[in-house]
C-alpha positions in Angstrom: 22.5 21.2 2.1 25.2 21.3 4.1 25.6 19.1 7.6 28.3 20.3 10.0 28.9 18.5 13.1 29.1 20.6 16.5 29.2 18.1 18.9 33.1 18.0 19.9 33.1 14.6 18.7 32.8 11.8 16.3 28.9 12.1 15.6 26.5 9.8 14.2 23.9 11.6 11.5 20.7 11.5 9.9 18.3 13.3 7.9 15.3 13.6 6.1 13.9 15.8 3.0 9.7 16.5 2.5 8.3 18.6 0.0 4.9 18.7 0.7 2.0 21.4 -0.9 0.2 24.3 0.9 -2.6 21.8 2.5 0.0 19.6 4.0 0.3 16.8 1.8 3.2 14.7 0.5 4.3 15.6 -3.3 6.9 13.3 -3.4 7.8 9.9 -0.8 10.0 11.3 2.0 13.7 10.5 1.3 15.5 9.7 4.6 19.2 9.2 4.3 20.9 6.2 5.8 22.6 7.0 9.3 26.1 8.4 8.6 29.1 9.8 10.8 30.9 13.3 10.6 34.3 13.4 12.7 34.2 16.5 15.1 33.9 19.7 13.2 33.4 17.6 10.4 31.2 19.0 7.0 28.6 17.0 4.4 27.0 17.4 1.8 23.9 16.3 0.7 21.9 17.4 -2.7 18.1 18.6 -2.1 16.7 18.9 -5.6 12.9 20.3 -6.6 11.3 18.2 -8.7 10.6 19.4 -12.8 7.1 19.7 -14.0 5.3 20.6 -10.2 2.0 22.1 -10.9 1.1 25.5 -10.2 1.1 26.1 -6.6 2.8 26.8 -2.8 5.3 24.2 -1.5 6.8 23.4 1.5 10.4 22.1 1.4 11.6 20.6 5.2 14.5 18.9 6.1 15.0 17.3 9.5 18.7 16.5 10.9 19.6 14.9 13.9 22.7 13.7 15.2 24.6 12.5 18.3 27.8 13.0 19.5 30.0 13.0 22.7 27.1 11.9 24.8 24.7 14.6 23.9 22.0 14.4 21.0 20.2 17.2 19.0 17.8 17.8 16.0 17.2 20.4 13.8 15.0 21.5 10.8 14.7 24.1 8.5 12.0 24.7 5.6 12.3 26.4 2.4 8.5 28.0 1.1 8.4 28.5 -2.5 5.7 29.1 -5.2 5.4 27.4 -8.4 3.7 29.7 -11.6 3.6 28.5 -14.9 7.1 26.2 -14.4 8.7 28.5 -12.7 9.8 28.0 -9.0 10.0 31.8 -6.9 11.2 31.2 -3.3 9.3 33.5 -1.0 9.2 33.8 2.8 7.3 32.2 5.4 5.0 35.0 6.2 4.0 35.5 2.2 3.4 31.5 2.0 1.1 31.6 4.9 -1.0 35.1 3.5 -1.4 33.5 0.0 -1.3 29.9 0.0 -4.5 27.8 1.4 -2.3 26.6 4.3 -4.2 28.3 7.1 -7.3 27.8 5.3 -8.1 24.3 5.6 -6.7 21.2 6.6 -7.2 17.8 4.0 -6.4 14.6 5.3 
């Protein structure tokens, strides 16, 4: 993952990674990354891995950024779908997670 800063100034950043399965749970605890700065225009990095051995299923793979800078503040998130089959982890799109997945099916607290 890849954080650029678009503020015009010295920003302070932060974000968080959930995977979660196709009924809304949590797979794994929600890693949240310590606040960090970018200088203006700056770039970072950050690894986002998928856990080995995930049963067979749909997946849900969120991160959340936010960040402010130069007086003004903003968030942003993006999600990555993906289905696991016998070990093997397919991406697919948002529309095919929703048609096959149980996530507009039911809702489990």
């Amino acid at each position: 993952m890849t954080r650029s800063n678009r503020f015009g100034a010295r920003a302070s950043v932060r974000h968080a990674v959930e995977l979660v399965d196709d009924r809304g749970r949590p797979v794994t605890p929600r890693d949240i990354a310590p606040i960090g700065t970018l200088d203006a225009g700056g770039r970072g990095q950050h690894e986002v891995t998928i856990p080995a051995g995930l049963a067979d299923g749909f997946y849900l793979l969120r991160v959340t950024a936010v960040g402010k800078g130069g007086g003004r503040e903003a968030a942003e998130s993006v999600a990555a779908h993906f289905e696991v089959a016998a070990g093997a982890i397919q991406p697919i799109d948002a529309n095919d997670w929703l048609a096959r997945s149980r996530a507009n099916r039911e809702v489990t607290p």
